[in-house]
N, CA and C atoms as an extended XYZ file, in Angstrom:
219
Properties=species:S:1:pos:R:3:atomname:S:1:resname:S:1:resid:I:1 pbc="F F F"
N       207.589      187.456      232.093 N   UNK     1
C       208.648      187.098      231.196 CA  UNK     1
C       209.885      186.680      231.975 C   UNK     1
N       210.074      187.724      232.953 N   UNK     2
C       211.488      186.749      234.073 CA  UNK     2
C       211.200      186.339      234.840 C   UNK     2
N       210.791      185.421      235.094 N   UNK     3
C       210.460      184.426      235.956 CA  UNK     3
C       211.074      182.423      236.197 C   UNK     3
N       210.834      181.602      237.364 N   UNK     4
C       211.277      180.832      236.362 CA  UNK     4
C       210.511      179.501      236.005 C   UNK     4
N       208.991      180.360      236.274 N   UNK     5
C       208.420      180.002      234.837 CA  UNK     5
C       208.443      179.552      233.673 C   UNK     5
N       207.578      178.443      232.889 N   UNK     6
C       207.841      178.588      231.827 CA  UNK     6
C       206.937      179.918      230.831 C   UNK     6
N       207.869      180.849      230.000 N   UNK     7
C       206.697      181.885      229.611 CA  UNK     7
C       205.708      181.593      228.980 C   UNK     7
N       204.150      181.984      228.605 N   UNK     8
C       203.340      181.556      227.623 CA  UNK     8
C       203.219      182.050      226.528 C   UNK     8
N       204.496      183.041      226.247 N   UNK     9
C       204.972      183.514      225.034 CA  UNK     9
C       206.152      183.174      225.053 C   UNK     9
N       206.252      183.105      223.335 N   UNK    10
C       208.033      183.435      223.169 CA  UNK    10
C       208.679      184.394      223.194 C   UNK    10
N       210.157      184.126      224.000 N   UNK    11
C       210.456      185.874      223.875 CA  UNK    11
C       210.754      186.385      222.782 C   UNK    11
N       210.989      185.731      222.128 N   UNK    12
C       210.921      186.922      220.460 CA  UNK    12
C       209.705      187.558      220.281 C   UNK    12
N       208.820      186.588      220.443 N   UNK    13
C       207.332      186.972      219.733 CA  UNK    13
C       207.066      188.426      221.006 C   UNK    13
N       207.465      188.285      222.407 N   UNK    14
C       207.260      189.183      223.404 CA  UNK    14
C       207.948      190.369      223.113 C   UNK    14
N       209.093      190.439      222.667 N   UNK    15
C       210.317      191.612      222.182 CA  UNK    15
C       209.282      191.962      221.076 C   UNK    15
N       208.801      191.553      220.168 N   UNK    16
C       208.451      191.979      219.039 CA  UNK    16
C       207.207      192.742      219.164 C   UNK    16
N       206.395      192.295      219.890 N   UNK    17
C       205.485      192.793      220.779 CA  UNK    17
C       205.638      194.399      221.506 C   UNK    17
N       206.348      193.951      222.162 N   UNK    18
C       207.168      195.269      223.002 CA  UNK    18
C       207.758      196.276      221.970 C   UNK    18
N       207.849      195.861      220.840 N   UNK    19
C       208.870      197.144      219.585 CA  UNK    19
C       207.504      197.902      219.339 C   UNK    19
N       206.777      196.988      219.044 N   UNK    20
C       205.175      197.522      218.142 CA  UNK    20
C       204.498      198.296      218.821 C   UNK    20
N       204.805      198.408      220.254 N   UNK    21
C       204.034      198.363      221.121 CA  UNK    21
C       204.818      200.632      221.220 C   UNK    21
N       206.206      200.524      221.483 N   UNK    22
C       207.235      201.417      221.111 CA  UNK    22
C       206.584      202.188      219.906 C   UNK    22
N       206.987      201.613      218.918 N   UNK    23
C       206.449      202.173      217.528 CA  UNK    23
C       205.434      202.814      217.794 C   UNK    23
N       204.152      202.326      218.070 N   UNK    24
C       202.718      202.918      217.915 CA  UNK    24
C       203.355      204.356      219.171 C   UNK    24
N       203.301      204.312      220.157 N   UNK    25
C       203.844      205.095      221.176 CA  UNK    25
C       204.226      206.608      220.419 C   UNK    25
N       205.717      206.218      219.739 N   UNK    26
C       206.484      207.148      219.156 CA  UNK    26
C       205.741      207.666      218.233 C   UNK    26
N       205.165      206.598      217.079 N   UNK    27
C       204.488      207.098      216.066 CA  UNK    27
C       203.306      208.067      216.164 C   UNK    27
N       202.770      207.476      217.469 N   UNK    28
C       201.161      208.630      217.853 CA  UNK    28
C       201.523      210.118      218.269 C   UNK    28
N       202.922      210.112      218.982 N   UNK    29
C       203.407      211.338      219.421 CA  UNK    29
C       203.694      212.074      218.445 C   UNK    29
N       204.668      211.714      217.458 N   UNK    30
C       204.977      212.049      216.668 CA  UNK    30
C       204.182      212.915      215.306 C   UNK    30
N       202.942      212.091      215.272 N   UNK    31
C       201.837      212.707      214.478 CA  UNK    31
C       201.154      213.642      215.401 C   UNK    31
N       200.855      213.483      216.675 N   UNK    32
C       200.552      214.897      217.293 CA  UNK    32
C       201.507      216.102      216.982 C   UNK    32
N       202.762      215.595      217.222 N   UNK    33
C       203.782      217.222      217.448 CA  UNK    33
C       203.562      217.272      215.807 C   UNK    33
N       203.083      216.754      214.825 N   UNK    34
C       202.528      217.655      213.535 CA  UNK    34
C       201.964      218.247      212.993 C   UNK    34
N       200.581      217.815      213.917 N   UNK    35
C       199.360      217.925      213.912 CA  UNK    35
C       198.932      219.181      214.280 C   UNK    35
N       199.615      219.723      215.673 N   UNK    36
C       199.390      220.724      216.572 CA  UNK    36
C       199.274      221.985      215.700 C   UNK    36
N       198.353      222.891      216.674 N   UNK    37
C       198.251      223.783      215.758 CA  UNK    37
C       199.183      224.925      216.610 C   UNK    37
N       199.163      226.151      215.088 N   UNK    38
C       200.195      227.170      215.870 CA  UNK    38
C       199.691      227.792      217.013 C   UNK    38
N       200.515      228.976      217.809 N   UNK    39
C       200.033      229.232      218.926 CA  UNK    39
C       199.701      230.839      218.528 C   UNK    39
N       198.798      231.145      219.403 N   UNK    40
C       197.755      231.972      219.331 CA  UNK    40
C       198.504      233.636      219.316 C   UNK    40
N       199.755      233.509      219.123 N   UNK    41
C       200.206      234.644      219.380 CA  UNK    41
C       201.262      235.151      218.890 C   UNK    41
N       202.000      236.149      218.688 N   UNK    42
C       203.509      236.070      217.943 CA  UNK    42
C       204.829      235.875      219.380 C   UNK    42
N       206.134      234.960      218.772 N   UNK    43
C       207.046      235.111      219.376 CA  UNK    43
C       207.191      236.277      219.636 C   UNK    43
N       207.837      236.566      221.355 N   UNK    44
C       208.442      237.793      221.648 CA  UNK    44
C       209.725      238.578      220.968 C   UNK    44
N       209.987      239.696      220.672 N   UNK    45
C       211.671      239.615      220.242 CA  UNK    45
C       211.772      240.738      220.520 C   UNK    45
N       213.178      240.680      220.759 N   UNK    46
C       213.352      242.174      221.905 CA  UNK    46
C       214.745      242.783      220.977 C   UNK    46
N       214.055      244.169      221.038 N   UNK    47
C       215.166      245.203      220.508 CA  UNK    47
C       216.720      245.306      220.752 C   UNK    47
N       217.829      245.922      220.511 N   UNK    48
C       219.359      246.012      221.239 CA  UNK    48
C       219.694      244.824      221.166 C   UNK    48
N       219.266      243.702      220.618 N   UNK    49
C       220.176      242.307      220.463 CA  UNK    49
C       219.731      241.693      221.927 C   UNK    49
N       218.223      241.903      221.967 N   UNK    50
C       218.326      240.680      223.067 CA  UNK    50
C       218.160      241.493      224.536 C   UNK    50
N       217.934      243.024      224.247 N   UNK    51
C       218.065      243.461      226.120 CA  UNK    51
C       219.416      243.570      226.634 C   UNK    51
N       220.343      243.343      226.099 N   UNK    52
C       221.721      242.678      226.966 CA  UNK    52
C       222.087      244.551      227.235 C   UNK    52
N       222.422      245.052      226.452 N   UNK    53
C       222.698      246.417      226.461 CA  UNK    53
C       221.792      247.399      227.230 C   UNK    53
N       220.446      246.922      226.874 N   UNK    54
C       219.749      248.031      227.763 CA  UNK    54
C       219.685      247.809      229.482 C   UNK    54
N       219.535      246.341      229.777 N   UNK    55
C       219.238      245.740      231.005 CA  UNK    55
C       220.954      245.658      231.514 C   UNK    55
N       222.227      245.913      230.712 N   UNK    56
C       223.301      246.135      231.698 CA  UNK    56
C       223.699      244.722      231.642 C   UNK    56
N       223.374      243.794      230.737 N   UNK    57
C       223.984      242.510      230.807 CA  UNK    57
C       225.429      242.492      230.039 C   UNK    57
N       226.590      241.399      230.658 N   UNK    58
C       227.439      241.114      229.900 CA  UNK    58
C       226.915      240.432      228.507 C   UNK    58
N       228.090      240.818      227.734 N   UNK    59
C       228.008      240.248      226.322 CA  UNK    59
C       228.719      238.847      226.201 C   UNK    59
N       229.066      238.097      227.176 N   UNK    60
C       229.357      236.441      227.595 CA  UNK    60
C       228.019      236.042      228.049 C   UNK    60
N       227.454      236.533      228.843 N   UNK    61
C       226.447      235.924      229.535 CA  UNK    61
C       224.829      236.076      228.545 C   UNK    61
N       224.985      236.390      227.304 N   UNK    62
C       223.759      236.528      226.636 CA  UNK    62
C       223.374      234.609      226.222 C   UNK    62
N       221.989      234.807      226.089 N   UNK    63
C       221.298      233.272      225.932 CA  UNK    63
C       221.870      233.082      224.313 C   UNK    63
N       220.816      233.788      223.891 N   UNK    64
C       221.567      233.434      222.546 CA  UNK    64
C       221.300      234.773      221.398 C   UNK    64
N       221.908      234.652      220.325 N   UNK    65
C       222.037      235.876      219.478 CA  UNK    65
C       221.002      235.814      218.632 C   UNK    65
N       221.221      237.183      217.954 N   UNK    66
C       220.019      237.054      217.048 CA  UNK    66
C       220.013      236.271      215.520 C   UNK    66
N       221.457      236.186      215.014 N   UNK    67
C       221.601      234.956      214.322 CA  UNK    67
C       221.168      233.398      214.934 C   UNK    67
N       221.204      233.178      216.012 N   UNK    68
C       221.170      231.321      216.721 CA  UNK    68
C       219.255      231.371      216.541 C   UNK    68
N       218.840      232.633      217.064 N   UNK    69
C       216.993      232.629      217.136 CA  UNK    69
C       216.726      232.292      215.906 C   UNK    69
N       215.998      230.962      215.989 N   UNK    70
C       215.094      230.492      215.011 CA  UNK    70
C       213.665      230.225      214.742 C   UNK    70
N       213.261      230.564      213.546 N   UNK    71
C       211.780      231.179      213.766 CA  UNK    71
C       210.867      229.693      214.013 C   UNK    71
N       209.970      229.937      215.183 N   UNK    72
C       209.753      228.360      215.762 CA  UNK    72
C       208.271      228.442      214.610 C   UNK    72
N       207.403      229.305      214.303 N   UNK    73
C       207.131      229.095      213.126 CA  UNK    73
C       206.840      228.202      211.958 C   UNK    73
């Protein structure tokens, strides 16, 4: 296509090409991450809000709370 060639496509018809080409891509992924099945086991979840208290962690330095945990589910 960059070359200076003449192309044996048009570049529209080549861009358009290249979208479809995108699309199918996204679209196939996309129906996998739906598709998938759950995982074989339960999320971990830990007592005291997370360990932070028992393991001696600051309460700045926690990942995240037990309100932000969302059930991946």
């Amino acid at each position: 296509m960059f070359s200076p060639d003449v192309p044996p496509v048009p570049p529209a018809v080549a861009l358009r090409q290249f979208g479809y080409a995108v699309l199918g891509f996204a679209g196939f992924f996309t129906f996998l991450n739906y598709v998938k099945p759950d995982p074989p086991m339960l999320r971990r979840v830990y007592p005291h809000d997370g360990l932070v208290k028992e393991l001696g962690g600051l309460e700045a330095n926690k990942v995240r709370t037990r309100l932000a945990f969302r059930d991946w589910s």
